[in-house]
N, C-alpha and C positions, 0 to 999 in steps of 0.2 A: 594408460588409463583411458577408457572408454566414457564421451561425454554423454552421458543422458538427460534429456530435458524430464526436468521433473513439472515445472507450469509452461511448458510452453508443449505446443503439438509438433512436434516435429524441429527442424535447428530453423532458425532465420532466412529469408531468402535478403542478399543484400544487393543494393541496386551498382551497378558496375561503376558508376564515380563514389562508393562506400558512403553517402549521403542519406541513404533511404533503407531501417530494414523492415521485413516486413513480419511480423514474429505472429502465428497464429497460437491463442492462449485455447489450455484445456479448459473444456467447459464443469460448473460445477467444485470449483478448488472455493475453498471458501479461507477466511484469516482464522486466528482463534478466538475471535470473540463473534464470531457468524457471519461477519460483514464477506460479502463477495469479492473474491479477486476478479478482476476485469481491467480493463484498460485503462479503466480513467485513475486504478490505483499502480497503475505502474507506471501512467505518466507524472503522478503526482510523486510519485516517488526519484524518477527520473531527475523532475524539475528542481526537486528539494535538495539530489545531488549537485547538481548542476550551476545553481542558484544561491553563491556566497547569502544573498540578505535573503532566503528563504526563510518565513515565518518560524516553519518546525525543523529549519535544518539548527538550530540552535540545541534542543533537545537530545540529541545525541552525545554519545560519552566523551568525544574528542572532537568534534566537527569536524575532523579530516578526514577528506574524500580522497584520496592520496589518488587509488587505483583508479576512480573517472577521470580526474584529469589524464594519466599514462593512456587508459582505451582510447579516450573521446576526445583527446587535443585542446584541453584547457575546459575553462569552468566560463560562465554569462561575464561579460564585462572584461573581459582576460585579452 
């Protein structure tokens, strides 16, 4: 299978100690209710993974991030 970015332009450049990526977003992607996709919602989305006592990680069907912690080496506080 062939990976294609559907929001992102192109695949990630990641920085050679895997610490840093650099991910350029297509411009124009918008959510369904109009709001802009942009960086500040995919670090907010990021952070809510990431972030056991995240305000809105509570709102989800199970609050388990299973696959973040397996990519990203554990979750804030861990």
């Amino acid at each position: 299978t062939d990976i294609v970015p559907m929001l992102a332009d192109g695949v990630p450049e990641v920085s050679a100690d895997g610490l840093v990526w650099t991910i350029k977003l297509k411009k124009g992607i918008k959510f369904h209710d109009g709001t802009d996709f942009n960086a500040d919602a995919v670090v907010f989305n990021v952070e809510r993974a990431w972030d056991p006592n995240h305000p809105y990680r509570q709102t989800t069907h199970t609050n388990e991030y299973v696959y973040f912690g397996d990519f990203f080496g554990g979750f804030k506080g861990d």
